[in-house]
C-alpha positions as CSV (number, residue, x, y, z in Angstrom):
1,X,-19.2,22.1,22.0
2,X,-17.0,19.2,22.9
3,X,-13.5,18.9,20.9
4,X,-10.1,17.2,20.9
5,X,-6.9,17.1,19.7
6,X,-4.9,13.7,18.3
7,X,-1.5,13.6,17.4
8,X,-0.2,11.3,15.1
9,X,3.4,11.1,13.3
10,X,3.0,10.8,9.4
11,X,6.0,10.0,7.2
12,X,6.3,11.7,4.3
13,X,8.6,10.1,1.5
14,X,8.7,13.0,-1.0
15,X,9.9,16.4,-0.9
16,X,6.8,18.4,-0.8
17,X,5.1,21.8,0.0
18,X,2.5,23.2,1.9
19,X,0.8,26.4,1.9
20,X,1.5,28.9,4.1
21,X,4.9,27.6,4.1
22,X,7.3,29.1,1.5
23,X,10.2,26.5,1.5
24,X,9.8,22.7,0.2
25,X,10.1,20.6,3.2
26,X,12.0,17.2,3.0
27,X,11.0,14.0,3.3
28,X,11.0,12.6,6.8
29,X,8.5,11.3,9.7
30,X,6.8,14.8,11.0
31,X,4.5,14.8,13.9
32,X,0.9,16.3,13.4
33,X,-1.7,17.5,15.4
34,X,-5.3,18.0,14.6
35,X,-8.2,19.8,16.3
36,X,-11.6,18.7,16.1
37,X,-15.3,19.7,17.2
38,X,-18.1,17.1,17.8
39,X,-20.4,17.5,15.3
40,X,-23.9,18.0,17.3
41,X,-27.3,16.5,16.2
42,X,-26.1,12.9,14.7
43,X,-27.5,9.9,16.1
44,X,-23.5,8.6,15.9
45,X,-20.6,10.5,17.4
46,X,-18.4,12.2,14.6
47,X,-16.1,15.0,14.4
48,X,-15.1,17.8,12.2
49,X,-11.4,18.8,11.7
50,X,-11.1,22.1,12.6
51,X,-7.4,22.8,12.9
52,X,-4.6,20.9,11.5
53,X,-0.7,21.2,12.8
54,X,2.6,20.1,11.2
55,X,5.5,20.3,13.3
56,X,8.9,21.1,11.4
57,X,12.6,19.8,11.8
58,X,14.8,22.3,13.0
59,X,16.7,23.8,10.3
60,X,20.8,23.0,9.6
61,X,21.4,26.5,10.4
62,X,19.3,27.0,13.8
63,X,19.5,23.7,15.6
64,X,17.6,23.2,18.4
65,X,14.9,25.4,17.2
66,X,11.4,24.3,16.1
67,X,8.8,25.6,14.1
68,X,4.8,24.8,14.2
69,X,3.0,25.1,11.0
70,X,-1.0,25.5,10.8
71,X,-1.4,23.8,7.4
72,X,-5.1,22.8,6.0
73,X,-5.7,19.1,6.7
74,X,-6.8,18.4,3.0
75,X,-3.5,19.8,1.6
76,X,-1.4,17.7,4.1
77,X,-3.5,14.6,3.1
78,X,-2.7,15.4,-0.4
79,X,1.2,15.4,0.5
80,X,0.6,12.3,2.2
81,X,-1.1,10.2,-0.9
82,X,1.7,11.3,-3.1
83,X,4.4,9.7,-0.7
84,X,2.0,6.4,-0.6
85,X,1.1,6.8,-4.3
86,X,5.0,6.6,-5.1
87,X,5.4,3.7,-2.8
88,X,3.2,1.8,-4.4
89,X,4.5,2.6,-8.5
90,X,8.1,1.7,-6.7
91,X,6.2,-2.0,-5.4
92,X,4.4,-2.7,-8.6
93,X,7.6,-2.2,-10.7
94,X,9.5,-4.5,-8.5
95,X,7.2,-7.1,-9.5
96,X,7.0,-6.6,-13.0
97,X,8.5,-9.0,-15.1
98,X,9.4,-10.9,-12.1
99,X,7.2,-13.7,-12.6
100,X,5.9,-13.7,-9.3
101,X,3.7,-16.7,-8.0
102,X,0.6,-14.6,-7.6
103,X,0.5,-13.8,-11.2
104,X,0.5,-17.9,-11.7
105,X,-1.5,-19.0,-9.7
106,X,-4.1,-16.1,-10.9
107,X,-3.6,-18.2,-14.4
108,X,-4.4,-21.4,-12.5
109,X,-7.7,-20.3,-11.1
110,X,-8.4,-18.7,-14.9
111,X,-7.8,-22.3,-16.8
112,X,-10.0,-23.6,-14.5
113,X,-12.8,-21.3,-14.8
114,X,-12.3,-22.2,-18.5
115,X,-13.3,-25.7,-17.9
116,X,-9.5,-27.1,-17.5
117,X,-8.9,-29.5,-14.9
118,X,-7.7,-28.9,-12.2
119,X,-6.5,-32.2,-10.4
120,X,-8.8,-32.4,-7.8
121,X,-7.9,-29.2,-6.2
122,X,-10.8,-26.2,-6.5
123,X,-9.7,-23.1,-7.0
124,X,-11.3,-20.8,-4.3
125,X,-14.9,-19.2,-5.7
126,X,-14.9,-22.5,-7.8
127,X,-18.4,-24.0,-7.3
128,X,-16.6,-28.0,-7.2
């Protein structure tokens, strides 16, 4: 059976926790490593995830060391949405209430799917 391993870095923008791993880790860019078998049989190459590793920061108290933590892939994934999940709340509130053109011109294209003119300009989808 053929496999390989990628590595990837991943930044995680919440404090979060993993199992197998009693502490809450701290937000920050981590590097992560996954194994993976080829998946025999398919007409189409795909893999499975077999193995999935988070490398740590060192800790205040040790520098210089390192610590390599075999986490599941599905739980790291899960850490990893939250972060993006609370990026994008933080984005949409930014634009709330701000009035922001796309919010207009979304009301453009609206009045003229209501039969409003338009001014000789079609809103795109329009069938002018």
């Amino acid at each position: 059976m053929k496999s390989r391993t990628t590595k990837k870095t991943v930044m995680l923008t919440e404090p979060f926790s993993l199992r197998g791993c009693s502490q809450s880790l701290e937000p920050g860019v981590y590097l992560v490593e996954t194994d993976e078998e080829l998946l025999e049989g398919l007409s189409f190459r795909a893999f499975q995830r077999t193995k999935t590793f988070i490398h740590l920061h060192s800790s205040l108290g040790r520098p210089g060391t390192s610590r390599t933590l075999s986490v599941s892939g599905d739980d790291l994934d899960t850490a990893i949405n939250i972060g993006r999940a609370a990026r994008e709340r933080e984005a949409r509130a930014q634009h709330v209430g701000a009035g922001d053109a796309a919010a207009d011109l979304s009301a453009l294209y609206r009045a003229d799917d209501d039969g409003m003119n338009n001014n000789g300009w079609d809103a795109p989808g329009s069938l002018n």
